[in-house]
N, C-alpha and C positions, 0 to 999 in steps of 0.2 A: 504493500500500500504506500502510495506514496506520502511524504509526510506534507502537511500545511505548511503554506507559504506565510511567513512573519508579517509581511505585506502584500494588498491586494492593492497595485493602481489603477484607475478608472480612463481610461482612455490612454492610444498610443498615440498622441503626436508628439511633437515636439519637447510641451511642459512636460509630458505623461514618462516619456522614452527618458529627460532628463534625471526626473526623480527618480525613475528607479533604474537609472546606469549608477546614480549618485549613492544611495540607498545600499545596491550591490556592490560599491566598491567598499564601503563601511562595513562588511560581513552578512546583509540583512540578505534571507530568501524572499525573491522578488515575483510577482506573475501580474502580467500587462494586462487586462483585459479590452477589447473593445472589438464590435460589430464589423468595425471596417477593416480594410488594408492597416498596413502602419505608416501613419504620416499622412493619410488619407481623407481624415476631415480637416476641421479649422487649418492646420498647417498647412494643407496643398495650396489654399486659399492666400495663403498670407505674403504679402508683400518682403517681410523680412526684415523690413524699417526701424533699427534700433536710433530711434532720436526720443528720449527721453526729457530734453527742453524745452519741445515743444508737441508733447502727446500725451505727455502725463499732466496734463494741468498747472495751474498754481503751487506755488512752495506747499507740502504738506506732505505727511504718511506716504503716499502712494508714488507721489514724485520723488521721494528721498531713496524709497525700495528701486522704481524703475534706474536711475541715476548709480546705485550701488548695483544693477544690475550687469548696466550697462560698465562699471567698471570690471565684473568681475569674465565678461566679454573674451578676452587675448587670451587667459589662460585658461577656458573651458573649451575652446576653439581648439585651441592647440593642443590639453590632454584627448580629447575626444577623437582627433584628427590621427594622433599619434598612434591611441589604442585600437582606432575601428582600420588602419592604415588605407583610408581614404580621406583625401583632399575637401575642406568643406570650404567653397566660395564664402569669405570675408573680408569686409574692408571694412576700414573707419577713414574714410572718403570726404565725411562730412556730408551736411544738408545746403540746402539753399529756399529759404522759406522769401516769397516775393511778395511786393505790392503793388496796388495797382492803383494807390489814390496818393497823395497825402497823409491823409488819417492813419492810413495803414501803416507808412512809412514812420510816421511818429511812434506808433504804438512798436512798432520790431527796434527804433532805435531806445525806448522804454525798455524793451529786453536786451539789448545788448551792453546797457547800462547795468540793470542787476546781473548781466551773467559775468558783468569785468569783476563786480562788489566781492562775485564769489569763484573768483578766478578762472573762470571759463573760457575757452577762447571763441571771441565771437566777431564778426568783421562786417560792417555796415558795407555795402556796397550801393552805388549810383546803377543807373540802369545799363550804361556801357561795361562796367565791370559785369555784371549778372550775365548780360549777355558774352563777353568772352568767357564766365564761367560754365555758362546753360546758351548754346549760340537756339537752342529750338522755344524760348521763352516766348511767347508774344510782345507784338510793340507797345500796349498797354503798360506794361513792364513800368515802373520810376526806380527801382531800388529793391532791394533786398538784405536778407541778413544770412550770413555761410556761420554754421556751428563747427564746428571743424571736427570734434570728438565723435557728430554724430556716426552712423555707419550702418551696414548693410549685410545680413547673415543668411544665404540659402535654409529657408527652416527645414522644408524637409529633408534635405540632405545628413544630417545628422541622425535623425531615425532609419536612413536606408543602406547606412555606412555596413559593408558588407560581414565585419566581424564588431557590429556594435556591441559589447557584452550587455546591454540593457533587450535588445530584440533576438538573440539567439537561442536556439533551446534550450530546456530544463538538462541539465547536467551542466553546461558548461564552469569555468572559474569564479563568473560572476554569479550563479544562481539566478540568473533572472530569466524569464520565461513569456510569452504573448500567444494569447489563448484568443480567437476566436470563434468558441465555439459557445459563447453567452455574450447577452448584450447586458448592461446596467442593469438592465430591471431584472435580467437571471441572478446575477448576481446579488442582489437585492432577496429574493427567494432560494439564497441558498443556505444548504446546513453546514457547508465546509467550514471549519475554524479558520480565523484569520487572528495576530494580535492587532491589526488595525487595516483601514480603508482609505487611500490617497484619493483625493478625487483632484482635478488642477490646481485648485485653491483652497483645498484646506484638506487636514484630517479627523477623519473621526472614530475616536476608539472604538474596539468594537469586540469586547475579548470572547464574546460567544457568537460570534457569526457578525457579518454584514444585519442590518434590517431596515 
């Protein structure tokens, strides 16, 4: 019989395949579950757009997490890259957030003010610069602001990395495992012991089963 997995996570994209590559390099037995392919929902989707200064809102909780996210970036890129010995598309390129009035142009050089306060590097540009930086902008165009930190990560690519230890089978070094053969709500009705339930954004204990 096989024994329970320590952890059950709820979906394989991106978040799902991270937590629990992360999880299995910590010692923990790991099993993926989700409906689709891996990497097959939300992530196929996603653009990849790591700019946290200007997607995560206002200073607060959740701009502070994306911003530490986005720092810890280079070196999950690179273990991940190392151990799956596939190449994952990244840069930190930077962004280019444009205006097209005035108003707008005050309010990006408003941000480029608090991003110097908190050492960021941020670079007002005129509409001639933006255009030699983006030649395909519209002439509407006055100006823009280049983040320079921001950057650019293939998301699925990290779930299809051919020896990802988070998506390979049950036996491998990692322990981690991707079961397609229940969707959430199986899961949800089942008797298998788990010590806990990952879902993207949170956990929940669950020391007698999922429910």
């Amino acid at each position: 019989m096989t024994p329970p997995s320590d952890i059950i996570v709820v979906g394989a994209g991106i978040i799902g395949c991270a937590v629990a590559h992360e999880l299995a390099r910590r010692g923990a037995s790991v099993e993926i579950v989700d409906e689709r392919p891996v990497g097959m929902g939300a992530t196929q989707a996603s653009a990849g757009v790591l700019a946290p200064y200007i997607e995560a809102g206002a200073h607060g909780p959740l701009h502070d997490l994306a911003v530490r996210s986005l720092d810890l970036y280079d070196d999950f890129v690179a273990r991940v890259s190392a151990e799956s010995g596939s190449a994952i598309p990244y840069h930190r390129n930077g962004t280019i957030d444009v205006a097209l009035n005035e108003a707008e142009m005050c309010t990006l050089a408003a941000s480029a003010d608090a991003l110097a306060k908190r050492g960021v590097s941020a670079r007002l540009l005129d509409a001639a610069a933006v255009r030699a930086e983006e030649p395909l902008v519209g002439d509407v165009v006055v100006g823009g602001l280049v983040i320079d930190t921001h950057g650019f990560v293939a998301g699925r690519r990290p779930t299809r990395a051919p020896r990802n230890p988070a998506v390979q089978a049950c036996g491998t070094a990692a322990h981690a495992a991707v079961s397609r053969s229940c969707t959430p709500a199986t899961v949800a009705r089942s008797s298998k012991p788990a010590s806990s339930t990952v879902a993207p954004t949170s956990m929940v204990p669950s020391s007698h089963g999922t429910k």
